[in-house]
C-alpha positions as CSV (number, residue, x, y, z in Angstrom):
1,X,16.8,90.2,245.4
2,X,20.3,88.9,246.5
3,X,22.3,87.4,243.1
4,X,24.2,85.7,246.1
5,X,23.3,84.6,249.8
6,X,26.2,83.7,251.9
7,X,24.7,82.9,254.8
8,X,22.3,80.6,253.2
9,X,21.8,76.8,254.5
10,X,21.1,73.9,252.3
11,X,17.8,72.7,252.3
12,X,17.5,69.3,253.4
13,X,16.4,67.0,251.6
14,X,13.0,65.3,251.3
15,X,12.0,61.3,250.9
16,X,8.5,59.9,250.0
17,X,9.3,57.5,253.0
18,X,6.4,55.5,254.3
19,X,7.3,53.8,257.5
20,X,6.1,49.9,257.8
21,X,5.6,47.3,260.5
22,X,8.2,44.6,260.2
23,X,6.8,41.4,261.9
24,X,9.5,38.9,262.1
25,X,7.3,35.9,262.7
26,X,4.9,36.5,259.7
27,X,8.0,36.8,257.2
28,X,8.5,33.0,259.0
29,X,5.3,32.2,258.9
30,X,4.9,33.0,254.8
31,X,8.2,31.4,254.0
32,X,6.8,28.1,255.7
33,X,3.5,28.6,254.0
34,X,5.3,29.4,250.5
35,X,7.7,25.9,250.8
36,X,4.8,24.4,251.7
37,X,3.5,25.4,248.1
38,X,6.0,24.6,246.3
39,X,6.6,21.1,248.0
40,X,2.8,20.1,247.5
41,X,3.1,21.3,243.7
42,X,0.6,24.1,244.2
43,X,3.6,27.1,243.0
44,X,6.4,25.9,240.5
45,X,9.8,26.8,241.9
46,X,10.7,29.2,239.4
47,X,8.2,31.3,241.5
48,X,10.6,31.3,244.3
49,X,13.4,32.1,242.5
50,X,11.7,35.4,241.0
51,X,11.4,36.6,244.4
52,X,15.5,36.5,244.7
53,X,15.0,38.2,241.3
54,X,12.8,41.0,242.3
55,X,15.1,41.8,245.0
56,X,18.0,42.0,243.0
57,X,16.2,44.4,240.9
58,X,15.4,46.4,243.6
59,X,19.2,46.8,244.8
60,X,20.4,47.4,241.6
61,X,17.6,50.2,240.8
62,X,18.6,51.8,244.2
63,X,22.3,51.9,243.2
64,X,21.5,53.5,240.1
65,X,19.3,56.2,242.0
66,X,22.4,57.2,243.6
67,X,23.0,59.4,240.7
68,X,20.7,61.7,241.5
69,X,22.5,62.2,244.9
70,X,25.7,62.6,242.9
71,X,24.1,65.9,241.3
72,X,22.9,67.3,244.7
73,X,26.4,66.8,245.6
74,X,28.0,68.1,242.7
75,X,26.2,71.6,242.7
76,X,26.9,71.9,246.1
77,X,30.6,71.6,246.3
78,X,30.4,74.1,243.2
79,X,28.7,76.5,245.3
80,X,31.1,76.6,248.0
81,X,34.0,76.7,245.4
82,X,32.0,79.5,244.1
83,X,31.4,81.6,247.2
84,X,35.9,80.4,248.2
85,X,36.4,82.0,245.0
86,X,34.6,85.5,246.1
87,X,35.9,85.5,249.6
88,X,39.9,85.4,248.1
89,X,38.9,88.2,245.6
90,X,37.4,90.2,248.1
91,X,40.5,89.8,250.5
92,X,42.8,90.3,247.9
93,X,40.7,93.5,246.8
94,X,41.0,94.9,250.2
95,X,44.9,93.7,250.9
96,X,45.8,96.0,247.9
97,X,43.3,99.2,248.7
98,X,44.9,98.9,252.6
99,X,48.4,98.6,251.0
100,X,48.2,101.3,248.2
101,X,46.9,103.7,250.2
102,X,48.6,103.6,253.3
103,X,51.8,102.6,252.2
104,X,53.2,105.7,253.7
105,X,52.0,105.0,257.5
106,X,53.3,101.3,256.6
107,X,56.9,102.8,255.7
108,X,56.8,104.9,259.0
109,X,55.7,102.2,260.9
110,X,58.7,99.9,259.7
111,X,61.5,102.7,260.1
């Protein structure tokens, strides 16, 4: 039941990512198909333009996701500030217990 680890890693970090086939030639094929749509009057064209829509959604949703990153971040740096902070009070600790009580061996040493 540590209250501190310092030899501790950071966990990584998990995505629900679900890797997908990209097929080049179908995204070709369903932009033909969808002009071909619009042109014969079977989609209006306001249809098309909520597809640039959608996507700009998208971006802007991932952008404000980035947030949550910022936090991970955040208490992460103030971890390692936290454990800097103990490792300079430890040294400093020691410095003065190895110069208070052997200041004597210190004075011969120098004379």
């Amino acid at each position: 039941m540590g209250f501190f680890s310092f030899n501790k890693l950071a966990s990584h970090r998990v995505f629900n990512y679900v890797p997908r086939y990209y097929d080049p030639d179908k995204e070709k094929r369903d932009a033909i198909v969808r002009r071909a749509k619009v042109e014969a009057g079977l989609i209006p064209e306001e249809d098309m333009d909520q597809d640039v829509e959608s996507a700009k959604r998208r971006i802007s949703k991932a952008f404000h996701s980035r947030g949550i990153s910022n936090n991970y971040k955040r208490t992460s740096h103030k971890k390692s500030n936290i454990r800097i902070g103990i490792i300079i009070i430890i040294l400093a600790g020691l410095a003065y217990i190895i110069l208070n009580f052997n200041i004597d061996l210190l004075v011969e040493l120098f004379q």
